[in-house]
N, C-alpha and C positions, 0 to 999 in steps of 0.2 A: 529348413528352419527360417531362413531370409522371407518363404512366400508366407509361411504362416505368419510370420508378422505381419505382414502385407494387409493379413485379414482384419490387421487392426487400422490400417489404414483412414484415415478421418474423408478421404474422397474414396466416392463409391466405385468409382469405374475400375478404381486400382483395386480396389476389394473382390471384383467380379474377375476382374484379369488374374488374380493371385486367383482364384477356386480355380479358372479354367486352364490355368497353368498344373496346381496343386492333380486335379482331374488326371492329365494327360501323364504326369509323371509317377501317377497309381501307387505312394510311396503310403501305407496306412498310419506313418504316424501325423497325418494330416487330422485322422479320421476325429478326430476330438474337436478341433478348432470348427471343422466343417459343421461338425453335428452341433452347435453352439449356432451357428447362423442357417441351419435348415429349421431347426426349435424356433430360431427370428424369422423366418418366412421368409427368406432368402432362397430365391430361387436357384441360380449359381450354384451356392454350393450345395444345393440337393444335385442337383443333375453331376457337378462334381463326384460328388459320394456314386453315384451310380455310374458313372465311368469306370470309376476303381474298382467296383466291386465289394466297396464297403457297406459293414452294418452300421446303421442309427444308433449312434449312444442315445440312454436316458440322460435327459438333460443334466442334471444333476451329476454324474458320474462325468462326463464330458466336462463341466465346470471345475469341478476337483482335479479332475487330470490335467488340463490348463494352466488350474493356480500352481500345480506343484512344477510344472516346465516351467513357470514364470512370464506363462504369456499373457500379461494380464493386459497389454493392450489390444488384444481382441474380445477379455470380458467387457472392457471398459468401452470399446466401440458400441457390445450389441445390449451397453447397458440399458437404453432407452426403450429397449423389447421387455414386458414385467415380468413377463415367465424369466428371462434370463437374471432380470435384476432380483428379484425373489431369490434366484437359487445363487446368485453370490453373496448375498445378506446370510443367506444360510451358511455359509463360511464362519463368518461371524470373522473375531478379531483376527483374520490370516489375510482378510482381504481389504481390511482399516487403511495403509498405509496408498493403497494404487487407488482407493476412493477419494481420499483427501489432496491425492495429484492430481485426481481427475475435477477435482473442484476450480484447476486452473487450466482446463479444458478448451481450446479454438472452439469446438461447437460449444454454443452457450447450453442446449438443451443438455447435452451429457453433464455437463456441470450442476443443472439443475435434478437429475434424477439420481445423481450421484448424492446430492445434500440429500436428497428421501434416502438413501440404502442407507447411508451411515445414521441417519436419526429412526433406522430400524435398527440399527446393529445399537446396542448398548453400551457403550465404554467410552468413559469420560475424556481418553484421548481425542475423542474428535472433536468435541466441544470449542476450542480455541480455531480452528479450523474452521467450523459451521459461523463463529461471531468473525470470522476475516471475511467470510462468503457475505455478510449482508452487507460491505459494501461492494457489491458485484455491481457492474451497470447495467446490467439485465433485471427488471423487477419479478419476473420470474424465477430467478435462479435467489435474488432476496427472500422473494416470496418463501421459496424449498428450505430454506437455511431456518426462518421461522419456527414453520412447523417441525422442521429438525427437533429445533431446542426446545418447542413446546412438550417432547415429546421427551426429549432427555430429560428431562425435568433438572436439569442442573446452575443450581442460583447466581453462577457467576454470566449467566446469559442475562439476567434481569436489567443491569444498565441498558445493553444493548440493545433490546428490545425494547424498552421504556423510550431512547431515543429511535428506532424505528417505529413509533406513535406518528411521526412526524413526516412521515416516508411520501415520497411525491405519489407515488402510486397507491393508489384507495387498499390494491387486493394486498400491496405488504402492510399496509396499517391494519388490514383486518385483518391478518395472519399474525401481526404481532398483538395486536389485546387478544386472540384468542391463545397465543403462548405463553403470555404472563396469565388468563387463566389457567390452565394446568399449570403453570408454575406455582401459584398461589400465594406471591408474595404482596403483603402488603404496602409496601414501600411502593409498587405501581399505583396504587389508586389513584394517588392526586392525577396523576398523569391521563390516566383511564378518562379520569371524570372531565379534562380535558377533551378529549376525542366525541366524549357528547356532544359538543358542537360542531362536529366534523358535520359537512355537506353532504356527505354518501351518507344513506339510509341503512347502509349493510354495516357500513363502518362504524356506526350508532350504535346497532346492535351489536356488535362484535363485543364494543368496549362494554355494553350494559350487560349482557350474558356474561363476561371474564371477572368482573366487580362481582357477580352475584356468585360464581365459582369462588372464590378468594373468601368470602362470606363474612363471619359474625366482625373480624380483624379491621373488613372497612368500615364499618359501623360510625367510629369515630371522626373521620375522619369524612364519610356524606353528608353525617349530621349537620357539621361546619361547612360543608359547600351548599348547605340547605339554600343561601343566602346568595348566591349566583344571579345575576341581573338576568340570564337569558332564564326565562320562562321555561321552557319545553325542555331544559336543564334540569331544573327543579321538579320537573314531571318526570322524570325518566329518573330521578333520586328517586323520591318518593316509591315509584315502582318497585326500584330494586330493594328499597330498605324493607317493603311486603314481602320480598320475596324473599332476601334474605331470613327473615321475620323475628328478628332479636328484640326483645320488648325492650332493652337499653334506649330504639329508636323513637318508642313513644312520645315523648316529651317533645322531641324535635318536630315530630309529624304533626302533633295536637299544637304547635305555634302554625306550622305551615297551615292548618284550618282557617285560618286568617288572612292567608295569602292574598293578594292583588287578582292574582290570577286564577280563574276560576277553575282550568283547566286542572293548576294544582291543586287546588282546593280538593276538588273530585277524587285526585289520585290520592294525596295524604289519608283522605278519608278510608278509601281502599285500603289502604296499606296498614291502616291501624284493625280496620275487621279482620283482614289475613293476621295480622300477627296474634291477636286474641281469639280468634279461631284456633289458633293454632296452639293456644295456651294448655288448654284443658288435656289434648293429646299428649304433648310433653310431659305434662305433672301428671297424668295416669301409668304412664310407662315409667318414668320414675319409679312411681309408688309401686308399681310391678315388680321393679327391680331388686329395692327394698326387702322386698317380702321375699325375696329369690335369695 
């Protein structure tokens, strides 16, 4: 039992010494934890397994048999392998509790692919956990906890994310407006509409894609940033209010026709043809509907 732990071991050489030990002592209730790190392309305990004379569990079946010994610091090692981390999500709420400790993980990477299993696994227990994870000091493991919540869709993340807008690293600001998209709360926009000034081009995006997700609710609220000193601010509204395409934005778009700036000028113009383009399709389906 002592070596199987071993296999959860966070240094590799003691991982390879516990197979070659496990190997030699041919004992099959190894055969689970091995077949868990040969599924990881773990050499070791292949050749392990083949000393003993053991069969290959299906991964799956090895994973199960694990969680119920309670070895979960050997799922939680070869969590970083996807095959392996898939088939503990597959667990579902049995393996919540050794994911969220793994979130305070010495290797940062396990910390970081442990925030992906649980923002696959569904249950709002890990929620408080994923918003403790963004302030991790790895912006990767920030980064993981994001897309978590973007993915839980659960609104007591929205603070948290709105202040990870702010985030020193470009890829967790674009991981958090692309979370408050799926979230779709409108209490982010002002914030959103902020991050259009962001220096990273991707981060730009992020925040204009996530506004346009959140859709008809910002409306109000671009309309009034209409008025933004920065330029390319007001062009990147403009866009989004076409894309959104709510005729509410008219008014605001046909002032921006007058804009200083040409570039907006351009886009408002844009924005008003997509939304009255768009008009006749609406009121025809309607009128479909109607008659249905």
């Amino acid at each position: 039992p002592a070596l199987i732990q071993a296999l959860g071991d966070s240094d590799r050489d003691v991982r390879r010494a516990a197979c070659a030990a496990l190997g030699a002592i041919g004992d099959l209730q190894a055969v689970p934890a091995l077949s868990v790190w040969v599924h990881a392309g773990e050499n070791a305990a292949y050749n392990s397994l083949q000393q003993m004379g053991g069969s290959l569990l299906p991964l799956q079946e090895s994973v199960a048999q694990l969680a119920v010994q309670g070895a979960w610091g050997v799922l939680i090692r070869a969590l970083p392998n996807e095959k392996v981390r898939k088939a503990v999500v597959r667990l579902g709420a049995p393996a919540v509790p050794a994911l969220i400790q793994a979130l305070r993980d010495s290797d940062r990477d396990v910390c970081r692919v442990a925030a992906e299993a649980l923002g696959a696994i569904s249950n709002p227990k890990v929620v408080p956990a994923l918003i403790q994870a963004l302030r991790d000091s790895e912006w990767w493991v920030r980064c993981a906890a994001c897309e978590a919540l973007g993915k839980l869709g659960d609104p007591q993340a929205v603070p948290v994310l709105i202040e990870a807008l702010e985030d020193r690293s470009v890829d967790v600001r674009r991981a958090a407006a692309a979370a408050l998209g799926e979230l779709g709360d409108p209490q982010a926009v002002p914030a959103l509409v902020k991050v259009l000034e962001d220096w990273d081009v991707s981060a730009r995006r992020a925040a204009r894609d996530a506004i346009v997700r959140i859709g008809k609710s910002a409306v109000p609220t671009l309309t009034q940033s209409l008025c933004i000193k920065n330029a390319d601010v007001r062009k990147a509204i403009c866009w989004v209010l076409g894309q959104i395409g709510d005729s509410q934005a008219v008014l605001a778009l046909s002032q921006a026709l007058s804009d200083r700036d040409e570039w907006v000028r351009q886009a408002a113009r844009e924005a008003i043809k997509k939304i009255e383009i768009a008009k006749p399709a609406k009121t025809d389906l309607s009128r479909q509907n109607k008659r249905r």
